[in-house]
mmCIF file of the N, C-alpha and C atoms, coordinates in Angstrom:
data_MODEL
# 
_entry.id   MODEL 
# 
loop_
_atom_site.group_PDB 
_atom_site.id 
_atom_site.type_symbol 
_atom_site.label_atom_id 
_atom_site.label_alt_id 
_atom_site.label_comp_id 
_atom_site.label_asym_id 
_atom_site.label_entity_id 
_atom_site.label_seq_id 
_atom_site.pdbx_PDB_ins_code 
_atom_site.Cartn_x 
_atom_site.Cartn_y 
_atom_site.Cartn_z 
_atom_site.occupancy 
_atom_site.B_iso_or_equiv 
_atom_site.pdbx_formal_charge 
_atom_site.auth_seq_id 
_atom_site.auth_comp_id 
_atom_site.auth_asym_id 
_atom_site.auth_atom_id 
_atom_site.pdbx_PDB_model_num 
ATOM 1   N N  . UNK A 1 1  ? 147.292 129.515 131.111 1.00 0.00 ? 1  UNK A N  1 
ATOM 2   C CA . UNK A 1 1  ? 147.809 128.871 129.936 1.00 0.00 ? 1  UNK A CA 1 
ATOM 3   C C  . UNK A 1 1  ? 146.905 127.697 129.607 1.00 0.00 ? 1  UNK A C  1 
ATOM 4   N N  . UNK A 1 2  ? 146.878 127.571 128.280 1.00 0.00 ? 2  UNK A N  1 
ATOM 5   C CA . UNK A 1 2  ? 145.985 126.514 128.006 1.00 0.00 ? 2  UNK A CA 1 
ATOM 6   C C  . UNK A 1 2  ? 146.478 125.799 126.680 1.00 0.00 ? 2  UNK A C  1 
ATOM 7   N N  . UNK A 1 3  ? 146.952 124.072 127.367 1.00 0.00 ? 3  UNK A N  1 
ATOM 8   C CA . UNK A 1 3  ? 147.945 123.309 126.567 1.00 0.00 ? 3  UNK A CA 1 
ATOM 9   C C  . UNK A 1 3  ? 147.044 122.132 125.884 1.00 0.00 ? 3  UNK A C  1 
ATOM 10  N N  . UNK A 1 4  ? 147.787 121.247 124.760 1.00 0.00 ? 4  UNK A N  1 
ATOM 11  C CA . UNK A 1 4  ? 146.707 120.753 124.645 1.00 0.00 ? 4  UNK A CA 1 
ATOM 12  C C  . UNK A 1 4  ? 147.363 119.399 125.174 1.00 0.00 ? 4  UNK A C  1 
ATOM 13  N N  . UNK A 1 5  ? 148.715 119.265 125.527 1.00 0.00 ? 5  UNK A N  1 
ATOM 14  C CA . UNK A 1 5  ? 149.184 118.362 125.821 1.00 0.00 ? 5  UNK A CA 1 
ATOM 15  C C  . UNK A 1 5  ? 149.643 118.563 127.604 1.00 0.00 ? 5  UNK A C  1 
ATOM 16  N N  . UNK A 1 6  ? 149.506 118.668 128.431 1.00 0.00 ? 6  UNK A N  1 
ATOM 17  C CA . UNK A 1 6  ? 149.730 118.432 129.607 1.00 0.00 ? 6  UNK A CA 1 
ATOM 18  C C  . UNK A 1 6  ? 150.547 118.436 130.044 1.00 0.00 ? 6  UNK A C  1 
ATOM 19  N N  . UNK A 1 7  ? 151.134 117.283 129.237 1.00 0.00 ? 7  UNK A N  1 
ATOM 20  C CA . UNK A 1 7  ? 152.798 116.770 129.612 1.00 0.00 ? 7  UNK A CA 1 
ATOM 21  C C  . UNK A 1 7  ? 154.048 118.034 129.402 1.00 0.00 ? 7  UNK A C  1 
ATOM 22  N N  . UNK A 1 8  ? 153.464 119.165 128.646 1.00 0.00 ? 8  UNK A N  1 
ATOM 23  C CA . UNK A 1 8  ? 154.520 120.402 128.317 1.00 0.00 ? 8  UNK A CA 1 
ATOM 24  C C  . UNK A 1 8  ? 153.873 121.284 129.528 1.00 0.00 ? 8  UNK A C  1 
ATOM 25  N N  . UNK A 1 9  ? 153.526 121.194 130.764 1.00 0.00 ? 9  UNK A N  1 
ATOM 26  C CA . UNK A 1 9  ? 153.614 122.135 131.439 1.00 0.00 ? 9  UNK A CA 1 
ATOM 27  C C  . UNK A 1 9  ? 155.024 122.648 131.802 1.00 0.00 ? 9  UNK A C  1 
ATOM 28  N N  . UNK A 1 10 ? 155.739 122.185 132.066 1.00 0.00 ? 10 UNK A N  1 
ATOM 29  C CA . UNK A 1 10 ? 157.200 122.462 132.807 1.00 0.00 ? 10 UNK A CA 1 
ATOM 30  C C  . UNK A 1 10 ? 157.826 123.267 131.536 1.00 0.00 ? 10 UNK A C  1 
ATOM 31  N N  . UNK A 1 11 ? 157.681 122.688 130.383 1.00 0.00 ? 11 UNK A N  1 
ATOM 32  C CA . UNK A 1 11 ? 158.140 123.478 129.418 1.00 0.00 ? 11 UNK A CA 1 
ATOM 33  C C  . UNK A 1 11 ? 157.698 125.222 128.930 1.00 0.00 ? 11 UNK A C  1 
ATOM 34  N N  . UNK A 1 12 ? 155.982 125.141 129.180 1.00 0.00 ? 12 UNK A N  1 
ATOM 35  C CA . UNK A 1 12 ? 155.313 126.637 129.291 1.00 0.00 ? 12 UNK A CA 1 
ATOM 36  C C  . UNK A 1 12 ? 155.987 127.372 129.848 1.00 0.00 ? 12 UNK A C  1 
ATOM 37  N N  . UNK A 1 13 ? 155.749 126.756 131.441 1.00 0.00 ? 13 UNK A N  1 
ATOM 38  C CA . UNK A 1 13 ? 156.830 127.341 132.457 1.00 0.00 ? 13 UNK A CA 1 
ATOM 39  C C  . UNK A 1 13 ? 157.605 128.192 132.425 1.00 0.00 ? 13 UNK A C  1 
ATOM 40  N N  . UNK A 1 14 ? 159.090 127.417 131.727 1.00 0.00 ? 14 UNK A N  1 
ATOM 41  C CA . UNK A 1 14 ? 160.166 127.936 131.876 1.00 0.00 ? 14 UNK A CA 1 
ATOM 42  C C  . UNK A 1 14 ? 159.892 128.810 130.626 1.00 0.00 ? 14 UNK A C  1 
ATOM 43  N N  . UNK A 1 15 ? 159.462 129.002 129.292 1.00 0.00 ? 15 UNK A N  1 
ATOM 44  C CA . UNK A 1 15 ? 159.156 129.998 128.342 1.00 0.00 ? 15 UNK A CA 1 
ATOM 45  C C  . UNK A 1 15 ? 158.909 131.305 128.804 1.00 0.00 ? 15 UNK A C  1 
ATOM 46  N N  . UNK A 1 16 ? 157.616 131.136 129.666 1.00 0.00 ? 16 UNK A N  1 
ATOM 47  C CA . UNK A 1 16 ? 156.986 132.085 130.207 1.00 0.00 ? 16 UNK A CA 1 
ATOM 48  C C  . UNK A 1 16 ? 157.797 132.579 131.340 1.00 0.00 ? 16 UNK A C  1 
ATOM 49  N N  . UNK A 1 17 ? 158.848 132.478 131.698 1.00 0.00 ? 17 UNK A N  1 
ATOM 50  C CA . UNK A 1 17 ? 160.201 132.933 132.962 1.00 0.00 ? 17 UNK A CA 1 
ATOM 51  C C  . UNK A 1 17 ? 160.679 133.663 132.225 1.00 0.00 ? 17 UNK A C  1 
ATOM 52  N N  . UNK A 1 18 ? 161.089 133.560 131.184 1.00 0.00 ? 18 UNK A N  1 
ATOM 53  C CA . UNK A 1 18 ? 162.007 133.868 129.977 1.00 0.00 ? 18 UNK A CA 1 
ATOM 54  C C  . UNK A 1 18 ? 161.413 135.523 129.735 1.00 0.00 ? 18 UNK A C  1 
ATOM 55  N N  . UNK A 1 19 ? 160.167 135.862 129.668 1.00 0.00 ? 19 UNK A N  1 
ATOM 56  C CA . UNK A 1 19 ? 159.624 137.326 129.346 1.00 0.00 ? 19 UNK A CA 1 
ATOM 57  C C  . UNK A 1 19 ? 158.669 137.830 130.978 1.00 0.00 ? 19 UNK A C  1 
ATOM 58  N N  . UNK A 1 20 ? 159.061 136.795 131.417 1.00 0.00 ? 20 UNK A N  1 
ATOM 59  C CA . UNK A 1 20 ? 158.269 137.748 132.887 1.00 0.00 ? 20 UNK A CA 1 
ATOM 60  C C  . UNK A 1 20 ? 159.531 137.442 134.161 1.00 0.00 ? 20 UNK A C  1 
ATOM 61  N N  . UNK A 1 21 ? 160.617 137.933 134.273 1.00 0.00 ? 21 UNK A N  1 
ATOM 62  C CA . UNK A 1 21 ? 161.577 138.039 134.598 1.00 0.00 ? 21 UNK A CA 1 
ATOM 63  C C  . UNK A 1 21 ? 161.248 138.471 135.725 1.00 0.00 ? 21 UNK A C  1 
ATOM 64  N N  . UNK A 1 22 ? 161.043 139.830 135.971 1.00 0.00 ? 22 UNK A N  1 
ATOM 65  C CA . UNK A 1 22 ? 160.861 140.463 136.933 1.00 0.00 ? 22 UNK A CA 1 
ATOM 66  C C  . UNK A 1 22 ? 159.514 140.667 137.487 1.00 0.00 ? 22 UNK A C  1 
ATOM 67  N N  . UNK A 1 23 ? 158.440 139.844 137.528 1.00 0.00 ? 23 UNK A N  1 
ATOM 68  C CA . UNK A 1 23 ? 157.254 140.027 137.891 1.00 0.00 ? 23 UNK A CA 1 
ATOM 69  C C  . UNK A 1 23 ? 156.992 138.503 137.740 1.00 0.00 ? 23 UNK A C  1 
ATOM 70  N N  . UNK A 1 24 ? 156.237 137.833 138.701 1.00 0.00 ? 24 UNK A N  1 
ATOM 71  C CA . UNK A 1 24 ? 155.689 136.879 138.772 1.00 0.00 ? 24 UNK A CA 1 
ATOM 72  C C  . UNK A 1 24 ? 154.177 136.659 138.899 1.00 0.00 ? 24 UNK A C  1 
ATOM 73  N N  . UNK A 1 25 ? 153.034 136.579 137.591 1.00 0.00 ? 25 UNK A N  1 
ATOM 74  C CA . UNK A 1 25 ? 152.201 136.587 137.415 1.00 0.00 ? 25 UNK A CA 1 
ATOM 75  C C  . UNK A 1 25 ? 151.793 135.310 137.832 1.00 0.00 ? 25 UNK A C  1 
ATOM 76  N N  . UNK A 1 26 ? 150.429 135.356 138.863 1.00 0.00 ? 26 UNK A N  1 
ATOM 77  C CA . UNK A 1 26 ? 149.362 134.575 138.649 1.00 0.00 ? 26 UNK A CA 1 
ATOM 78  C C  . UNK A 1 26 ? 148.839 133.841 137.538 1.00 0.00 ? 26 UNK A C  1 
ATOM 79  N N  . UNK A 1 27 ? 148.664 132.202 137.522 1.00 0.00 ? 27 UNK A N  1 
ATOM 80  C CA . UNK A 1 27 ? 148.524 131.616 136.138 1.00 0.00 ? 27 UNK A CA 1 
ATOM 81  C C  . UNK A 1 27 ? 147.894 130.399 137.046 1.00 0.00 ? 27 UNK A C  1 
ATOM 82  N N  . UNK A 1 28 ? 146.873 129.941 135.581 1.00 0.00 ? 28 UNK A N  1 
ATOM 83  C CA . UNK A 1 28 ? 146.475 128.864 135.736 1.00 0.00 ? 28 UNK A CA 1 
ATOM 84  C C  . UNK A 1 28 ? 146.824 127.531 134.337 1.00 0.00 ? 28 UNK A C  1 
ATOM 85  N N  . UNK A 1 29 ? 146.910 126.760 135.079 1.00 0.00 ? 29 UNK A N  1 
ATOM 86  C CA . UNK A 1 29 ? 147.294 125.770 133.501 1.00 0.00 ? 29 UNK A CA 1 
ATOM 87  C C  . UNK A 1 29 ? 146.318 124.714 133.616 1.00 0.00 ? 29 UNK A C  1 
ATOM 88  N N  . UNK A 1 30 ? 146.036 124.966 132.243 1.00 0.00 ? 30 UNK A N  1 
ATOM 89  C CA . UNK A 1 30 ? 144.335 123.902 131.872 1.00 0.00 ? 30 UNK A CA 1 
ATOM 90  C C  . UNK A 1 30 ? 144.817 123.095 130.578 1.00 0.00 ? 30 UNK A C  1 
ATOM 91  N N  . UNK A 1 31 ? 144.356 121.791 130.610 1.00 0.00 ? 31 UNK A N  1 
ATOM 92  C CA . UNK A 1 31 ? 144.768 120.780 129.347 1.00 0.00 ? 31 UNK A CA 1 
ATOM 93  C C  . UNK A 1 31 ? 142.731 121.151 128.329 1.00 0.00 ? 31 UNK A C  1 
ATOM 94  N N  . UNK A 1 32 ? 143.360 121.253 127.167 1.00 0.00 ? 32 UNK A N  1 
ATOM 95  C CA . UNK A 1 32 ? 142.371 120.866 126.478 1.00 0.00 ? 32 UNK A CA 1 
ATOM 96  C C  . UNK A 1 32 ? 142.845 119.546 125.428 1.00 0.00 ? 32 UNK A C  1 
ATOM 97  N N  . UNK A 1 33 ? 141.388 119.035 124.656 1.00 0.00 ? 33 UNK A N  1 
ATOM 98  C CA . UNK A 1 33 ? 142.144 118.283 123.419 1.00 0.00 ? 33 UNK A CA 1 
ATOM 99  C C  . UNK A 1 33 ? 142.438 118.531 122.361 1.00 0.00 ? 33 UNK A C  1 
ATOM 100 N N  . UNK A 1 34 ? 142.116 120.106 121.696 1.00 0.00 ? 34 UNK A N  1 
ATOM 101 C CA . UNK A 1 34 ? 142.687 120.688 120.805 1.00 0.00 ? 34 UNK A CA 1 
ATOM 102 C C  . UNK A 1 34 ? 141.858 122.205 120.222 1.00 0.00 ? 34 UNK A C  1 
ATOM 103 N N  . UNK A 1 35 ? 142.589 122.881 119.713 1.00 0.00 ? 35 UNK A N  1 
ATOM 104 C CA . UNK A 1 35 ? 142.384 124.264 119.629 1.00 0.00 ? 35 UNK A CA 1 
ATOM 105 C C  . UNK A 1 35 ? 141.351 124.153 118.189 1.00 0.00 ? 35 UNK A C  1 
ATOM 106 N N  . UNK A 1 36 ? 141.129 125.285 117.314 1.00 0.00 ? 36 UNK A N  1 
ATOM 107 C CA . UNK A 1 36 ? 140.384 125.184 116.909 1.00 0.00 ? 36 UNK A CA 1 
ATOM 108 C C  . UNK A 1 36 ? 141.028 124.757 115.348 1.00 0.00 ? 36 UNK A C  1 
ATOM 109 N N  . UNK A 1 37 ? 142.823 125.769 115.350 1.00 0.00 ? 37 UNK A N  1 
ATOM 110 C CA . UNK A 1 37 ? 143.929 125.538 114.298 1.00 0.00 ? 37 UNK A CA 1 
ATOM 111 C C  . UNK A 1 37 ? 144.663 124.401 115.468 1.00 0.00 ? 37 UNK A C  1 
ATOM 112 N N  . UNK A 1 38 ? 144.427 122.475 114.631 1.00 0.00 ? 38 UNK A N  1 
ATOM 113 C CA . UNK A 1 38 ? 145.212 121.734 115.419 1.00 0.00 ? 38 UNK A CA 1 
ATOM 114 C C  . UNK A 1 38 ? 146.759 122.051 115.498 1.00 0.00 ? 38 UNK A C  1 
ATOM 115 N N  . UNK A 1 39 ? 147.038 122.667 114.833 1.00 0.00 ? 39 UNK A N  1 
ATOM 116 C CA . UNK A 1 39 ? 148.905 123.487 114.567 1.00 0.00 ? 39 UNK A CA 1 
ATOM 117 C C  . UNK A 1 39 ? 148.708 123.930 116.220 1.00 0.00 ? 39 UNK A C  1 
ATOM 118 N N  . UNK A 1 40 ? 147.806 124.662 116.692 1.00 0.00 ? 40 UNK A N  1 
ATOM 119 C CA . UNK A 1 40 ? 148.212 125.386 118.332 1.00 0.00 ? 40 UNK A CA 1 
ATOM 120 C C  . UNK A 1 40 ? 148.916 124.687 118.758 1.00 0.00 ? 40 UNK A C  1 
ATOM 121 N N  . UNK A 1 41 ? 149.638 124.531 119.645 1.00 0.00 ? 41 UNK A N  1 
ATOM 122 C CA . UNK A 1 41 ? 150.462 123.776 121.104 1.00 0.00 ? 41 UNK A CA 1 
ATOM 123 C C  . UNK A 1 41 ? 149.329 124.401 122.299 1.00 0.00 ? 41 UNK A C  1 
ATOM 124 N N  . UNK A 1 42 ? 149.694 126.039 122.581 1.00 0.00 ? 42 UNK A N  1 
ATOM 125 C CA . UNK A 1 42 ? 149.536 126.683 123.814 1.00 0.00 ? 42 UNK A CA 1 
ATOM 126 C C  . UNK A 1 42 ? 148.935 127.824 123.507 1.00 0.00 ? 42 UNK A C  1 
ATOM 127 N N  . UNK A 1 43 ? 147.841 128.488 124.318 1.00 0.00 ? 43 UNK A N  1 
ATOM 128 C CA . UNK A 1 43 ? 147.724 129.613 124.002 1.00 0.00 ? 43 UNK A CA 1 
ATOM 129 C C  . UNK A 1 43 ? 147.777 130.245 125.320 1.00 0.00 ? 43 UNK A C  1 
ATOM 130 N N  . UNK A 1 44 ? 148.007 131.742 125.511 1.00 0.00 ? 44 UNK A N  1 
ATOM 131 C CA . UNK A 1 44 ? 148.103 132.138 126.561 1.00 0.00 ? 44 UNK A CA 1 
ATOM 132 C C  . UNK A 1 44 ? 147.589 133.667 126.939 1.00 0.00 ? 44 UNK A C  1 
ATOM 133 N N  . UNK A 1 45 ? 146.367 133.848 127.839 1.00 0.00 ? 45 UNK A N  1 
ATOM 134 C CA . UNK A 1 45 ? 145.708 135.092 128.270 1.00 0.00 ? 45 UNK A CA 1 
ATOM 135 C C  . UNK A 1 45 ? 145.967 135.552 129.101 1.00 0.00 ? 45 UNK A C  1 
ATOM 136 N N  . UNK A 1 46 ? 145.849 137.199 128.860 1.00 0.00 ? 46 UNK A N  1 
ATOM 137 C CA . UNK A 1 46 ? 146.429 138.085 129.840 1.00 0.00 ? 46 UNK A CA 1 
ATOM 138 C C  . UNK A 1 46 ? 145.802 139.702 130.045 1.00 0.00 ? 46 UNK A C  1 
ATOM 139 N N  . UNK A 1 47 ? 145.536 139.693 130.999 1.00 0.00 ? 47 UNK A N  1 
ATOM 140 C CA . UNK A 1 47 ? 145.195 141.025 131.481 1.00 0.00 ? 47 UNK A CA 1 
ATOM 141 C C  . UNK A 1 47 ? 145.770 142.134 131.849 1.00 0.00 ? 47 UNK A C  1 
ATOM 142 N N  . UNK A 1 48 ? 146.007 143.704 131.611 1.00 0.00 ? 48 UNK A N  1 
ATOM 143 C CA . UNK A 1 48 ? 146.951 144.448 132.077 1.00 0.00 ? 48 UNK A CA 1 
ATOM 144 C C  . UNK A 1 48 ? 146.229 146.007 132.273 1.00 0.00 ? 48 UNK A C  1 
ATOM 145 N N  . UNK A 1 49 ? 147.123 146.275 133.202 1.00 0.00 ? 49 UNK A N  1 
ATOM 146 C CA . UNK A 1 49 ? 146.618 147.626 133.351 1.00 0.00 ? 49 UNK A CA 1 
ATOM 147 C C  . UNK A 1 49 ? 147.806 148.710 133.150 1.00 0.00 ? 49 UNK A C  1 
ATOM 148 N N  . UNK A 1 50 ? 147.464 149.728 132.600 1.00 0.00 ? 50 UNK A N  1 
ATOM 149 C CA . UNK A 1 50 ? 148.334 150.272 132.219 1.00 0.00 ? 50 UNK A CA 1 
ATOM 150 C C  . UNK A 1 50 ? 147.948 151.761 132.949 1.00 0.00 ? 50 UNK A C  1 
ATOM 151 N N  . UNK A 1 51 ? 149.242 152.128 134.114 1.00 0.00 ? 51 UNK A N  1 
ATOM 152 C CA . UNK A 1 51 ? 148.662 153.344 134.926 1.00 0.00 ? 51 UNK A CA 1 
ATOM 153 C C  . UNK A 1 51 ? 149.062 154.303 134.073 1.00 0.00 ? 51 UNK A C  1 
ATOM 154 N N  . UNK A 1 52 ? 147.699 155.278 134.332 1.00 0.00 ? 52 UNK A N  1 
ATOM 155 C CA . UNK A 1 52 ? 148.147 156.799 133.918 1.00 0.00 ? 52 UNK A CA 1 
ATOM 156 C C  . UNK A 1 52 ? 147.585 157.030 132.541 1.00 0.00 ? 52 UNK A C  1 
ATOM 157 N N  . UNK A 1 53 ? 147.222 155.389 132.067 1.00 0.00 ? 53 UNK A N  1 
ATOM 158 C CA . UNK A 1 53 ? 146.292 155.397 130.432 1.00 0.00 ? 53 UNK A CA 1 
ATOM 159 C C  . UNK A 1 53 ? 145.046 155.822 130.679 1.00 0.00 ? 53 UNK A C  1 
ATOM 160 N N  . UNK A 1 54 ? 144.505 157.171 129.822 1.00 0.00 ? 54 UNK A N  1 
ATOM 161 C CA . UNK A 1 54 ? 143.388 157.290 130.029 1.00 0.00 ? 54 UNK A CA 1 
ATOM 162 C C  . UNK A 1 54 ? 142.937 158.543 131.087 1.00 0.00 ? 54 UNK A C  1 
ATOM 163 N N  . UNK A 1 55 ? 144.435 159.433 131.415 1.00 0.00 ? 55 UNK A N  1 
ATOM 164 C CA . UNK A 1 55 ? 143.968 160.356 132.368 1.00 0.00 ? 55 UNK A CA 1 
ATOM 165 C C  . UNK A 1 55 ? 144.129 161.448 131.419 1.00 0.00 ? 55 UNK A C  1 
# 
């Protein structure tokens, strides 16, 4: 996750509990000083694999 304010980590947090319920993903949380649209708060990247795609 990447905030531009710091102080909302705890808040990411609990958002991100909210849709990963049952799986607890690996995360890193990084402060920047602002995105490129200052409107951002947070943005957040993700990788997935999807079995059986592709056979």
């Amino acid at each position: 996750m990447i905030l531009t304010d710091i102080n909302n980590w705890k808040a990411a947090i609990d958002v991100r509990k909210i849709y990963f319920r049952d799986i607890r993903p690996v995360d890193t949380i990084m402060a920047i000083d602002r995105f490129v649209n200052p409107e951002w708060l947070v943005e957040f990247e993700a990788d997935a694999i999807i079995s059986g795609w592709g056979d």
